[in-house]
C-alpha positions in Angstrom: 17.6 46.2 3.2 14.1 44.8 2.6 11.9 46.6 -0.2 9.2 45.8 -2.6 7.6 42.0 -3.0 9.7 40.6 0.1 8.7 43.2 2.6 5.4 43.4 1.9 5.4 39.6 2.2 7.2 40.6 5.4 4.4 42.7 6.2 1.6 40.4 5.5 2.9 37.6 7.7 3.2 39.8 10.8 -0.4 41.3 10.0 -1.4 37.5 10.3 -0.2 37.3 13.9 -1.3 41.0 15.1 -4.6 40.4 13.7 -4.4 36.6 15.0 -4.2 38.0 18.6 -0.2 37.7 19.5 0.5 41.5 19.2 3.5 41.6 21.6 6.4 42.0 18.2 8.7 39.9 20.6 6.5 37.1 20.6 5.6 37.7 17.1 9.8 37.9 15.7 9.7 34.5 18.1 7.3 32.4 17.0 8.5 33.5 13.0 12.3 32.5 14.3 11.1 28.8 15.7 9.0 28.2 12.4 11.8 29.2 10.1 14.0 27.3 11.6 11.5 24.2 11.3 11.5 25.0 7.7 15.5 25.3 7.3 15.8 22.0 9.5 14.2 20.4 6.7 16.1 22.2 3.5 19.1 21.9 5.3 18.6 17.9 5.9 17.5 18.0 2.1 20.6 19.8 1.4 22.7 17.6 3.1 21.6 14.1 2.0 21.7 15.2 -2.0 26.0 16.0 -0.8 26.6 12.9 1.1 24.6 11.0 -2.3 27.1 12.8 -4.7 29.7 12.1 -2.8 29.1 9.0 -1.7 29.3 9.5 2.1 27.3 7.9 4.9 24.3 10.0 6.2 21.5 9.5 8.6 18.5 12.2 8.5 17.6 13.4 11.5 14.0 12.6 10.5 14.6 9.3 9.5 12.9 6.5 10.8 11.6 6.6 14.2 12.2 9.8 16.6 11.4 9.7 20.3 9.2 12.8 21.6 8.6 12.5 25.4 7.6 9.2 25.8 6.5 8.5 22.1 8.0 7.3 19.1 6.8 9.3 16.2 7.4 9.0 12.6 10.1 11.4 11.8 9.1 12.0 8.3 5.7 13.9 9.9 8.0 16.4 11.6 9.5 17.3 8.3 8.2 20.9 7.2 7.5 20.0 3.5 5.2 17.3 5.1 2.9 18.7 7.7 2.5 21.7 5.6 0.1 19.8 3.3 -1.8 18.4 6.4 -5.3 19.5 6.8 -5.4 23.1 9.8 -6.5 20.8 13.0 -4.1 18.2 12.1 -1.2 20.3 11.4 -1.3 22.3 14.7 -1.5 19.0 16.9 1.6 18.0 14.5 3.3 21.1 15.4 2.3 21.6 18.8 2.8 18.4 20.3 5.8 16.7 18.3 7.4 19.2 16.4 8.4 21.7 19.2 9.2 18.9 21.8 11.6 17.8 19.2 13.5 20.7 18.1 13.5 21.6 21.7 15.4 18.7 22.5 17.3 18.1 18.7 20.4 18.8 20.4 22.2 15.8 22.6 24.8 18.1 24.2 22.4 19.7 27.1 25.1 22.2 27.8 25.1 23.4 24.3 24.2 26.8 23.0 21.2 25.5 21.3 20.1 24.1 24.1 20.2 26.9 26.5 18.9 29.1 24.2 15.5 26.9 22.4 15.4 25.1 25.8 12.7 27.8 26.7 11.1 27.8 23.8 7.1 27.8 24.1 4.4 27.4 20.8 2.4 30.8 21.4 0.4 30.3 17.9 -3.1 30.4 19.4 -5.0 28.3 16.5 -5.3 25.8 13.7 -6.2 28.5 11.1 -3.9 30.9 12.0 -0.7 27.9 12.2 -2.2 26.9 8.9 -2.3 31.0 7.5 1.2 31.3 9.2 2.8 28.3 7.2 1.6 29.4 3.5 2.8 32.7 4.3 6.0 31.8 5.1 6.1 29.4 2.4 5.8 32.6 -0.2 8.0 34.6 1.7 10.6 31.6 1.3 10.1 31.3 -2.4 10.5 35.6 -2.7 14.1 35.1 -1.1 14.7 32.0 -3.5 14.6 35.0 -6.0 17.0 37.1 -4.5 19.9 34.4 -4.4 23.0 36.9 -4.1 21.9 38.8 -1.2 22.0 38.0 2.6 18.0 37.8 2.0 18.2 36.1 5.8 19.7 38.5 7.5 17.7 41.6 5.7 14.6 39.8 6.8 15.9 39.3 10.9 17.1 43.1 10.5 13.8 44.2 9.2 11.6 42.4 11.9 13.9 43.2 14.8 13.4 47.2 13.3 9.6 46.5 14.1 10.7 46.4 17.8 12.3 50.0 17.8 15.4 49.2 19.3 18.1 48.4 16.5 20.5 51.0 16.3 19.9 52.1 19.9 23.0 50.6 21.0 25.1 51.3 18.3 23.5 48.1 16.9 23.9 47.7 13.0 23.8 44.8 10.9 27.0 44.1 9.0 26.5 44.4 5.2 26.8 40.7 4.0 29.1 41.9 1.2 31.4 43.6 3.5 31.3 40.6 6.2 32.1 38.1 3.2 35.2 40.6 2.4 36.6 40.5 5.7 36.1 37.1 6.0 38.5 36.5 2.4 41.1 39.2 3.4 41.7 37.1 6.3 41.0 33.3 4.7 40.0 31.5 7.8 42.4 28.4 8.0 40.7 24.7 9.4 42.6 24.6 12.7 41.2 28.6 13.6 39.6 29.3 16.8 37.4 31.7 15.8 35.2 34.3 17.8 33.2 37.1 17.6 32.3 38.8 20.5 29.6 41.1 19.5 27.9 38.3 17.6 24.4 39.6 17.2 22.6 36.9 14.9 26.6 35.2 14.2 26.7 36.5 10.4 30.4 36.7 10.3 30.5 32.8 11.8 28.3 31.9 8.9 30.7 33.7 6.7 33.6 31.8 7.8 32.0 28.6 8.1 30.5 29.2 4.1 34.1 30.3 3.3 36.0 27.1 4.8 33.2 24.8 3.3 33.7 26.2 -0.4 37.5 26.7 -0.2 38.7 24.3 2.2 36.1 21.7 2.0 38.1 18.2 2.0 41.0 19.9 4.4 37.2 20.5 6.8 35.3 18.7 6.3 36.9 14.7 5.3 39.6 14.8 8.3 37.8 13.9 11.3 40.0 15.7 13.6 39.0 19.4 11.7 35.5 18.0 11.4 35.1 17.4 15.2 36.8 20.8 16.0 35.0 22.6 12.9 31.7 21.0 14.3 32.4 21.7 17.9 35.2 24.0 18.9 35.7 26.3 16.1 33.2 29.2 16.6 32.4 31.3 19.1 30.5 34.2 19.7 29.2 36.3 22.4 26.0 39.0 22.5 23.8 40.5 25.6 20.4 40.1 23.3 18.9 36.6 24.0 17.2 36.9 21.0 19.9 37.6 19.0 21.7 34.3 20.7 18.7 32.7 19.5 19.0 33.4 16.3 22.5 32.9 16.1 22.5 29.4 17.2 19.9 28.6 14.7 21.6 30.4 11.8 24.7 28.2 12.5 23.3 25.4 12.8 21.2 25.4 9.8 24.8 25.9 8.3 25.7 23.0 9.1 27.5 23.5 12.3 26.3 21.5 15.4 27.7 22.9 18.0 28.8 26.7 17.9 29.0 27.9 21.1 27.1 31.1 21.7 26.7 32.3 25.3 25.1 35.2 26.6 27.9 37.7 28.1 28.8 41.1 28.5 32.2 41.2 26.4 33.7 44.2 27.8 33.1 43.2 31.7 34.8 40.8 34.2 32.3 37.7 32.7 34.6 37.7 29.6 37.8 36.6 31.0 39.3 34.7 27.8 42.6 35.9 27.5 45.1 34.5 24.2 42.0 32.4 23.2 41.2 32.5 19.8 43.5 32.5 16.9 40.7 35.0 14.2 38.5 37.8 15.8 36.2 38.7 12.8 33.7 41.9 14.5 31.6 44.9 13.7 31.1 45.9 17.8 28.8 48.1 19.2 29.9 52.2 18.7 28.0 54.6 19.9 27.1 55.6 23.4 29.1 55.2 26.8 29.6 52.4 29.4 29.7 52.9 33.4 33.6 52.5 34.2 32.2 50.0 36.9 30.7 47.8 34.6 33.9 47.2 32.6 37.0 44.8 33.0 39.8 46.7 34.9 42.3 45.1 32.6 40.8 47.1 29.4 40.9 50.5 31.2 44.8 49.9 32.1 45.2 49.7 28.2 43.0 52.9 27.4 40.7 54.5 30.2 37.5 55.1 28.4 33.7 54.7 28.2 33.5 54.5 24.7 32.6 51.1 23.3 34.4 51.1 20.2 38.1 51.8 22.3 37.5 48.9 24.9 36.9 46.5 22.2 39.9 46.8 20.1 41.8 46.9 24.1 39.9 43.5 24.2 40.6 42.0 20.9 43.7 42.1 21.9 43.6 40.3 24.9 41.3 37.6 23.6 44.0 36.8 20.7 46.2 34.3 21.1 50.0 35.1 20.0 50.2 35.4 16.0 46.0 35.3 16.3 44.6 37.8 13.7 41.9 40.2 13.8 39.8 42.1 11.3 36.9 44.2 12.5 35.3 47.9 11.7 35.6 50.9 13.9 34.1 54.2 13.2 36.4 57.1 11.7 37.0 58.3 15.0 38.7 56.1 16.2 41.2 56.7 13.5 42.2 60.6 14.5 40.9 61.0 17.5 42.6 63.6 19.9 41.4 62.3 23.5 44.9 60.5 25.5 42.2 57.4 25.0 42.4 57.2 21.0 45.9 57.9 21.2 46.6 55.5 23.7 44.7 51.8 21.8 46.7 53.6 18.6 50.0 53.5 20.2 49.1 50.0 21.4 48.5 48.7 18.5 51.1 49.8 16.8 53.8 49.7 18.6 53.3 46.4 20.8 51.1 44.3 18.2 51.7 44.6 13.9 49.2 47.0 12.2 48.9 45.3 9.1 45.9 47.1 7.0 43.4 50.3 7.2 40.9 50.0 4.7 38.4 53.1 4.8 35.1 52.4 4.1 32.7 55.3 2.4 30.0 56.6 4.9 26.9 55.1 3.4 27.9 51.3 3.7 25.7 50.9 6.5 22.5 52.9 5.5 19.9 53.0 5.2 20.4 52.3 9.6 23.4 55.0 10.1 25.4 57.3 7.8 28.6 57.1 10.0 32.0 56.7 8.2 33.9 53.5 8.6 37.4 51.5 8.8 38.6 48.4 8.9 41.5 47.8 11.1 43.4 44.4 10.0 46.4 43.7 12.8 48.0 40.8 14.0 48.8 40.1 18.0 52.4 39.9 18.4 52.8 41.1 21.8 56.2 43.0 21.0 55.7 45.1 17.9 56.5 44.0 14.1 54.5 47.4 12.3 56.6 48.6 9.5 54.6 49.5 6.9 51.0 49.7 6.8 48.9 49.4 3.5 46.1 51.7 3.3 43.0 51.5 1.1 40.8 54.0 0.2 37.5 52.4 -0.8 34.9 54.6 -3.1 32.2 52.0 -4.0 30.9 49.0 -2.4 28.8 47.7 -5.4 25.9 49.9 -4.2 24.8 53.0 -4.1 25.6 55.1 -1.1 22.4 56.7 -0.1 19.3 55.0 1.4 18.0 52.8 -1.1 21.3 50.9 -1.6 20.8 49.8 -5.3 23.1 47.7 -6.9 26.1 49.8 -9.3 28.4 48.4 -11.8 31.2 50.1 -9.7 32.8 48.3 -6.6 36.4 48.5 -5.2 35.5 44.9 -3.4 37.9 42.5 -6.0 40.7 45.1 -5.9 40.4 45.4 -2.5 40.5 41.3 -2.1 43.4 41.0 -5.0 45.3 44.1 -3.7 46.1 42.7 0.0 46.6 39.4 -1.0 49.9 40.7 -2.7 51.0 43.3 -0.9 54.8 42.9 -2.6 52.8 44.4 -5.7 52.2 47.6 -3.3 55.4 48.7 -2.7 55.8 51.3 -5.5 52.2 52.5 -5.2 51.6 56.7 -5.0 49.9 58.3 -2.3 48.3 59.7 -5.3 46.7 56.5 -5.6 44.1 54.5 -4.1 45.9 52.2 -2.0 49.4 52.7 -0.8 52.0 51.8 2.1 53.3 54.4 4.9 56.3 54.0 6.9 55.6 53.2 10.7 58.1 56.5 11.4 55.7 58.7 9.6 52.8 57.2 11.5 54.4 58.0 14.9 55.6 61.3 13.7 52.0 62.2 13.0 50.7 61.1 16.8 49.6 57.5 15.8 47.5 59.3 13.8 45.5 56.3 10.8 43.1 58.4 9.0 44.1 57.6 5.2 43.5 61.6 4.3 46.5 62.4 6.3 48.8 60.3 4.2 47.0 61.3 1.2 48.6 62.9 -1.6 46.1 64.7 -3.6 47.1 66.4 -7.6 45.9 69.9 -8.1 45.3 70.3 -11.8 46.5 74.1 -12.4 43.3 75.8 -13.5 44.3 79.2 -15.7 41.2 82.1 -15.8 41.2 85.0 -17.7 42.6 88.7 -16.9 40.3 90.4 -14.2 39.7 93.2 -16.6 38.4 90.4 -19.3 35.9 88.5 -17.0 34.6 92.5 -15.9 34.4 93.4 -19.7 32.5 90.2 -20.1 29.9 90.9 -17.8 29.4 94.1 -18.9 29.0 93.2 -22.4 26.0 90.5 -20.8 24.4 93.3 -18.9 24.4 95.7 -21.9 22.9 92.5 -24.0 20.1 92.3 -21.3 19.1 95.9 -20.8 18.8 95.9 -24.8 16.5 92.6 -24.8 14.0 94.1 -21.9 14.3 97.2 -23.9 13.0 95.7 -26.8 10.3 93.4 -24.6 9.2 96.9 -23.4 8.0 97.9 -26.9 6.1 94.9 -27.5 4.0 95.2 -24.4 
């Protein structure tokens, strides 16, 4: 969530363009996306030189020497972003205008890639010198104000703020993931180098980021130094899918300023007949879309022979499991609902996953994790695709605290069930003698069936009433009368003095 210094910075920036003359937002959250990309093109190629120095691996900037543009050769070092920002207003703009944008347009060899199809289009709306110039120091404050906030997913905050500005986030059931809770999913289910990983409500691809970051800090020589999980880390590893071109935008960028080169992020409408993957991908990491209702014509007749519904949240668990590949894992969140619900629907993806796949996990989340944009109360469903069963007992959590408060300022606490969540699944063999008076426990996949396929952690619950022993009636009434006799002497007395 963005407050204080970095949204007013926020604010500032965007006041530049309204008051500059570009008052459409979309244009405005544009043009903002291109430049900060510029400027993470250059970090990033910073970044990556200092590694390769350290450890003493080949590397060839992408600005070095000289770099074709149309039919020119340019300097690449003058396309750099902590260059041109120091050039004088008029000289800048031409710099940007005329070299800069050819060449991120075109930065990417593969013409079929997602970066391509999605910057391919992109067009330099900044209307002047001053305002390019205004634009850039701005930006450059707002980037040292996120420099300050180093533990939180400062990037995604500021996307989620100025995509807020356009009054359509959460219209489709569209919330940003919590970059906390995306970075826990993504270490319950510790991404391996030879994963084909998607995400098929990708929106601006944070849980790709998350397993790219994870794989490059834990399994960074198994990655990164065998050129066989380098091509397929660079190339084939992620994928994700969104209906907001925007979004795809950003996505594309975001991963490859993270030093991916090739994700491949395509616009599609998971849930209908253009998604046809089928035992794909071996780690679906998601937070779809829940809230509101599709047209039955509009979605993949495979899906509705698994659970005939319009409800988002249903068909994409139906399709998780079709996109998995045999043993492929899954981790994503669904809304309480989905957990108890009574329609033949909820019952039905339930059954399904129980009893043909292997429920492994239910981890409920407390309802303010995704204020301050919706108070609904969450899950997260962990299962692996089987194709014939394998539940037997599945390990419920029952988070309290995320780190942060729960209402809509979201302020960081001292208490967070995050670690014990992390150290809990990762040895499960410690679980087995666990109460259901505790916070995390195992039930029996009988019990689960018994109870209608029913996964809502209360009903497994085991609560402990502390007998609570009161007085005699005839006490408590002496009491009170013994206070009411007190009070009428007291006004009594007040009487006299008046």
């Amino acid at each position: 969530m963005v407050t204080g210094e970095l949204k007013n910075k926020i604010d500032s920036l965007w006041e530049i363009f309204w008051t500059g003359g570009l008052t459409n937002p979309l244009d405005v959250i544009e043009q903002m996306t291109y430049l900060m990309f510029i400027r993470d093109l250059d970090d990033a190629d910073n970044i990556r030189e200092k590694e390769s120095v350290m450890l003493g691996l080949p590397f060839q900037s992408i600005f070095a020497g000289e770099v074709a543009v149309g039919e020119r050769c340019i300097e690449g070092r003058q396309m750099k972003w902590s260059v041109f920002h120091d050039f004088p207003a008029a000289r800048m703009y031409a710099v940007v205008q005329d070299w800069v944008f050819p060449f991120i347009k075109n930065l990417h060899g593969n013409k079929g890639s997602a970066y391509a199809k999605y910057m391919g289009d992109a067009i330099f709306k900044i209307p002047t010198p001053l305002m390019l110039d205004k634009v850039v120091a701005s930006l450059d404050e707002l980037y040292e104000q996120m420099a300050l906030l180093k533990n939180v997913d400062t990037r995604g905050d500021v996307y989620e703020y100025l995509l807020s500005k356009l009054a359509t986030a959460g219209v489709n059931g569209q919330f940003r993931t919590p970059r906390h809770i995306i970075r826990m999913m993504v270490e319950l289910m510790e991404p391996k180098a030879d994963d084909i990983i998607c995400d098929p409500a990708c929106g601006t691809s944070g849980f790709l980021v998350a397993a790219s970051e994870y794989l490059k800090e834990y399994k960074k020589s198994e990655v990164l130094f065998d050129s066989k999980n380098k091509e397929h880390y660079m190339n084939h590893m992620f994928h994700g899918y969104d209906m907001d071109r925007t979004m795809l935008r950003i996505g594309a960028m975001n991963m490859m300023t993270h030093g991916v080169d090739n994700p491949f992020i395509e616009y599609r409408d998971s849930l209908s007949d253009q998604n046809s993957d089928s035992g794909k991908y071996s780690l679906i990491l998601a937070n779809p879309p829940f809230k509101g209702s599709l047209d039955y014509d509009t979605v993949s007749a495979d899906l509705l022979k698994v659970c005939k519904t319009k409800k988002t949240e249903l068909l994409f668990l139906a399709l998780f499991e079709r996109m998995l590949k045999v043993g492929g894992r899954c981790a994503c969140i669904v809304p309480d609902g989905v957990l108890f619900g009574t329609s033949k629907a909820h019952k039905d993806i339930r059954k399904e996953i129980v009893e043909c796949q292997r429920l492994e996990a239910v981890i409920s989340m407390p309802s303010g994790v995704f204020k301050p944009y919706a108070g609904v109360s969450t899950a997260i469903l962990i299962f692996t695709k089987t194709g014939h069963g394998g539940t037997d007992n599945v390990w419920f959590y029952d988070m309290k605290a995320d780190g942060y408060s729960l209402d809509d300022k979201r302020t960081e606490i001292k208490e967070n069930d995050v670690p014990d969540i992390i150290q809990r699944f990762r040895n499960l063999e410690g679980e087995l003698d666990r109460k259901r008076t505790e916070q995390s426990f195992f039930v029996g996949k009988k019990e689960i069936v018994d109870n209608g396929y029913d996964l809502s952690i209360n009903k497994y619950k085991e609560v402990e009433y502390v007998p609570v022993e009161y007085p005699p009636t005839e006490e408590i009434l002496d009491k009170i009368m013994e206070l009411e006799r007190e009070v009428a002497e007291e006004l009594a007395e007040l009487k006299t003095m008046l």
